[in-house]
C-alpha angles and dihedrals in degrees: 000000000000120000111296098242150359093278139049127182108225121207137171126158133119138231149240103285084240095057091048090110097026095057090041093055074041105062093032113051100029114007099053089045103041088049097046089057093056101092123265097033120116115166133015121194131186123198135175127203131253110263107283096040107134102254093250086069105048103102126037114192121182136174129203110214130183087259132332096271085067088079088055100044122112094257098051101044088043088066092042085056090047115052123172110245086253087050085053091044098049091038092058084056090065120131118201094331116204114201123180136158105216122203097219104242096175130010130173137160160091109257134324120303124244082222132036124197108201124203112185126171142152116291115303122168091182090064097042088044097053095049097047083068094116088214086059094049091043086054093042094052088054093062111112118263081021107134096150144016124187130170125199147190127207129234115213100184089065131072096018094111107143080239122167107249082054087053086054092035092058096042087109088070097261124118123213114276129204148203144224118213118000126198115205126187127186122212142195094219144007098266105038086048088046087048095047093044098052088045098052082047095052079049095056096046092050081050106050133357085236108143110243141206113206117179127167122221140187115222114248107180131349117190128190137206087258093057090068108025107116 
Protein backbone atom coordinates (compact mmCIF):
# COMPACT_ATOMS: atom_id res chain seq x y z
CA UNK A 1 0.00 0.00 0.00
CA UNK A 2 1.28 3.28 -0.90
CA UNK A 3 1.06 6.38 1.82
CA UNK A 4 -2.42 7.22 2.60
CA UNK A 5 -2.39 10.92 1.25
CA UNK A 6 -0.54 13.81 -0.37
CA UNK A 7 0.95 14.87 2.81
CA UNK A 8 2.78 13.37 5.66
CA UNK A 9 4.02 15.16 8.86
CA UNK A 10 7.98 13.88 9.59
CA UNK A 11 9.43 13.86 13.12
CA UNK A 12 12.21 12.70 14.63
CA UNK A 13 13.49 13.80 17.50
CA UNK A 14 14.28 11.83 21.44
CA UNK A 15 13.53 12.49 25.25
CA UNK A 16 14.82 13.05 28.73
CA UNK A 17 16.04 9.35 29.86
CA UNK A 18 13.33 9.79 32.77
CA UNK A 19 10.12 10.47 30.21
CA UNK A 20 11.07 7.48 28.11
CA UNK A 21 7.81 5.50 29.45
CA UNK A 22 6.00 8.17 30.15
CA UNK A 23 6.21 9.73 26.36
CA UNK A 24 5.75 6.26 24.91
CA UNK A 25 2.18 5.61 27.05
CA UNK A 26 2.01 9.10 25.88
CA UNK A 27 2.07 8.84 22.02
CA UNK A 28 0.49 5.99 22.03
CA UNK A 29 -2.81 6.09 24.20
CA UNK A 30 -3.69 9.53 23.83
CA UNK A 31 -1.35 11.63 21.10
CA UNK A 32 -1.77 9.06 17.82
CA UNK A 33 -5.32 8.89 18.49
CA UNK A 34 -6.09 12.11 19.26
CA UNK A 35 -4.22 13.15 16.12
CA UNK A 36 -5.77 10.54 13.79
CA UNK A 37 -9.53 11.99 14.78
CA UNK A 38 -8.71 15.40 13.76
CA UNK A 39 -10.02 15.35 9.57
CA UNK A 40 -7.98 14.74 7.10
CA UNK A 41 -5.71 12.28 8.98
CA UNK A 42 -5.53 9.04 7.95
CA UNK A 43 -2.35 6.88 9.55
CA UNK A 44 0.25 7.57 12.81
CA UNK A 45 3.34 5.61 13.23
CA UNK A 46 5.60 5.55 15.80
CA UNK A 47 9.51 3.98 15.38
CA UNK A 48 12.65 3.75 17.63
CA UNK A 49 15.81 3.41 16.65
CA UNK A 50 18.26 0.31 16.82
CA UNK A 51 20.78 0.63 20.27
CA UNK A 52 23.53 3.28 19.41
CA UNK A 53 21.36 5.55 17.69
CA UNK A 54 22.26 9.47 19.20
CA UNK A 55 19.31 10.14 21.39
CA UNK A 56 17.82 12.94 18.93
CA UNK A 57 17.20 10.34 16.77
CA UNK A 58 15.56 7.74 18.86
CA UNK A 59 11.88 8.09 17.97
CA UNK A 60 10.23 8.99 14.00
CA UNK A 61 7.08 9.74 14.04
CA UNK A 62 5.24 10.50 10.83
CA UNK A 63 1.45 11.22 9.77
CA UNK A 64 -0.20 10.77 6.41
CA UNK A 65 -2.67 13.31 5.90
CA UNK A 66 -5.40 13.90 2.55
CA UNK A 67 -3.05 16.57 1.33
CA UNK A 68 -0.25 19.23 3.41
CA UNK A 69 -2.68 21.97 3.99
CA UNK A 70 -4.38 19.52 6.30
CA UNK A 71 -1.58 20.43 9.07
CA UNK A 72 -2.53 23.96 8.69
CA UNK A 73 -5.78 23.66 8.67
CA UNK A 74 -8.21 25.18 11.90
CA UNK A 75 -8.74 21.96 13.34
CA UNK A 76 -5.52 20.98 13.44
CA UNK A 77 -3.91 24.04 14.73
CA UNK A 78 -6.95 24.33 17.35
CA UNK A 79 -5.68 21.19 18.94
CA UNK A 80 -1.59 22.51 18.64
CA UNK A 81 -2.81 25.60 20.63
CA UNK A 82 -4.61 23.32 23.10
CA UNK A 83 -2.49 20.60 24.59
CA UNK A 84 -3.72 18.27 27.52
CA UNK A 85 -1.71 18.85 30.55
CA UNK A 86 0.12 15.02 29.71
CA UNK A 87 0.65 16.34 26.05
CA UNK A 88 2.63 19.92 28.08
CA UNK A 89 4.48 17.61 30.43
CA UNK A 90 5.86 15.08 27.77
CA UNK A 91 6.52 18.01 25.21
CA UNK A 92 9.03 19.99 27.86
CA UNK A 93 11.12 16.44 27.88
CA UNK A 94 11.95 16.88 24.24
CA UNK A 95 15.31 16.50 23.12
CA UNK A 96 16.43 18.40 19.16
CA UNK A 97 12.83 18.05 17.65
CA UNK A 98 12.61 18.01 14.07
CA UNK A 99 9.29 18.89 12.78
CA UNK A 100 8.43 19.04 8.86
CA UNK A 101 5.43 18.85 6.83
CA UNK A 102 6.53 16.88 3.55
CA UNK A 103 4.42 17.26 -0.10
CA UNK A 104 4.67 13.01 -1.32
CA UNK A 105 6.55 13.08 -4.45
CA UNK A 106 6.80 9.32 -4.88
CA UNK A 107 4.95 6.33 -2.87
CA UNK A 108 4.95 2.84 -3.50
CA UNK A 109 4.18 -0.42 -1.49
CA UNK A 110 2.17 -3.50 0.05
CA UNK A 111 1.44 -2.83 3.46
CA UNK A 112 3.21 -1.16 6.18
CA UNK A 113 7.35 -2.59 7.38
CA UNK A 114 8.07 -3.84 10.30
CA UNK A 115 11.21 -1.65 9.85
CA UNK A 116 11.74 1.73 8.27
CA UNK A 117 14.98 3.00 7.30
CA UNK A 118 14.74 6.98 7.04
CA UNK A 119 17.29 9.26 4.80
CA UNK A 120 16.68 13.05 5.29
CA UNK A 121 18.94 15.90 3.93
CA UNK A 122 18.84 19.22 2.90
CA UNK A 123 17.05 19.85 -0.27
CA UNK A 124 18.21 18.16 -2.86
CA UNK A 125 16.13 17.96 -6.43
CA UNK A 126 18.75 15.67 -7.93
CA UNK A 127 17.97 13.23 -5.54
CA UNK A 128 14.24 13.66 -5.69
CA UNK A 129 14.49 13.76 -9.03
CA UNK A 130 16.41 10.61 -9.45
CA UNK A 131 14.09 8.49 -7.21
CA UNK A 132 10.91 9.60 -8.65
CA UNK A 133 12.32 7.47 -12.10
CA UNK A 134 9.47 4.82 -12.01
CA UNK A 135 12.17 2.03 -13.39
CA UNK A 136 14.41 2.93 -9.88
CA UNK A 137 11.70 2.63 -7.77
CA UNK A 138 10.49 -0.58 -9.67
CA UNK A 139 14.21 -2.05 -9.01
CA UNK A 140 14.31 -0.80 -5.56
CA UNK A 141 10.89 -2.46 -4.61
CA UNK A 142 12.35 -5.83 -5.83
CA UNK A 143 15.01 -5.81 -3.31
CA UNK A 144 14.54 -8.35 -0.96
CA UNK A 145 12.74 -7.40 2.59
CA UNK A 146 11.47 -4.38 0.47
CA UNK A 147 7.68 -4.01 1.20
CA UNK A 148 7.51 0.00 0.64
CA UNK A 149 9.45 3.15 -0.87
CA UNK A 150 8.33 6.74 -0.40
CA UNK A 151 10.30 10.24 -1.28
CA UNK A 152 9.45 13.59 0.14
CA UNK A 153 9.96 16.99 0.01
CA UNK A 154 9.60 19.36 2.69
CA UNK A 155 7.67 22.33 2.80
CA UNK A 156 8.92 24.71 4.59
CA UNK A 157 6.14 27.25 4.33
CA UNK A 158 3.90 24.89 6.20
CA UNK A 159 3.85 23.76 10.09
CA UNK A 160 6.15 26.97 11.48
CA UNK A 161 3.07 28.71 13.52
CA UNK A 162 4.56 30.22 16.81
CA UNK A 163 1.49 27.33 18.57
CA UNK A 164 1.48 26.52 21.94
CA UNK A 165 2.59 22.79 22.22
CA UNK A 166 6.03 24.27 19.90
CA UNK A 167 6.39 26.68 22.38
CA UNK A 168 6.49 23.44 25.07
CA UNK A 169 8.32 21.30 22.61
CA UNK A 170 11.12 23.77 22.38
CA UNK A 171 11.31 24.58 26.16
CA UNK A 172 15.12 22.35 26.20
CA UNK A 173 16.60 25.13 24.23
CA UNK A 174 16.36 23.61 21.04
CA UNK A 175 14.36 24.98 18.22
CA UNK A 176 12.51 22.67 15.48
CA UNK A 177 14.45 21.75 13.02
CA UNK A 178 13.55 20.76 9.72
CA UNK A 179 14.49 18.80 6.44
CA UNK A 180 14.52 18.96 3.08
CA UNK A 181 13.95 15.67 1.12
CA UNK A 182 13.41 12.46 3.13
CA UNK A 183 13.73 9.10 1.90
CA UNK A 184 11.72 6.50 3.76
CA UNK A 185 11.89 2.31 3.18
CA UNK A 186 9.90 -0.03 4.62
CA UNK A 187 11.26 -3.71 5.48
CA UNK A 188 10.06 -7.29 6.41
CA UNK A 189 12.92 -7.90 8.91
CA UNK A 190 15.74 -6.31 10.61
CA UNK A 191 18.77 -7.41 7.91
CA UNK A 192 17.19 -7.13 4.53
CA UNK A 193 15.95 -3.65 5.71
CA UNK A 194 19.62 -2.94 7.08
CA UNK A 195 20.95 -4.19 3.59
CA UNK A 196 18.29 -1.95 1.38
CA UNK A 197 18.74 0.64 3.15
CA UNK A 198 22.82 0.76 2.98
CA UNK A 199 22.54 0.15 -0.55
CA UNK A 200 19.83 3.21 -1.44
CA UNK A 201 22.36 5.34 0.82
CA UNK A 202 25.85 4.19 -1.36
CA UNK A 203 23.18 5.41 -4.61
CA UNK A 204 22.61 8.60 -3.33
CA UNK A 205 26.12 9.35 -2.60
CA UNK A 206 27.26 8.27 -6.15
CA UNK A 207 24.14 10.83 -7.24
CA UNK A 208 24.75 14.25 -5.21
CA UNK A 209 27.36 15.31 -2.61
CA UNK A 210 24.17 16.20 -0.27
CA UNK A 211 25.11 15.24 3.42
CA UNK A 212 22.71 12.38 4.70
CA UNK A 213 21.47 11.16 7.49
CA UNK A 214 20.47 7.33 7.23
CA UNK A 215 18.93 5.57 10.65
CA UNK A 216 17.27 2.44 10.89
CA UNK A 217 14.18 1.95 13.06
CA UNK A 218 11.92 -0.77 14.28
CA UNK A 219 8.15 0.10 14.23
CA UNK A 220 6.74 0.40 17.41
CA UNK A 221 2.71 1.31 16.87
CA UNK A 222 0.77 2.31 13.78
CA UNK A 223 -2.81 3.51 14.30
CA UNK A 224 -5.57 4.17 11.55
CA UNK A 225 -8.52 6.24 11.18
CA UNK A 226 -10.60 3.08 11.92
CA UNK A 227 -8.85 2.46 15.32
CA UNK A 228 -10.63 5.85 16.82
CA UNK A 229 -13.74 6.45 14.89
CA UNK A 230 -16.82 6.07 17.50
Amino acid sequence: MSLLGTGVLVNWGGVLAEAEADYNAWHSLQHMPERIAVRGFARGRRAVALEGTPTHLKYFMMYEVASPEVLVSTSYLARLNDPTPWTQRILATYVMPSRTVCRVITSAGNGTGGYIGTIHMDYAPDVENAFADAHRVRSIMTAPGVLAFHVLRGDNSLGQQPTVEKRYRESQGEPDRTVGTVLLMEGLDLDTTADALAELSHAIGMLSTTKIVSNLYRTQHVVVRADVDP
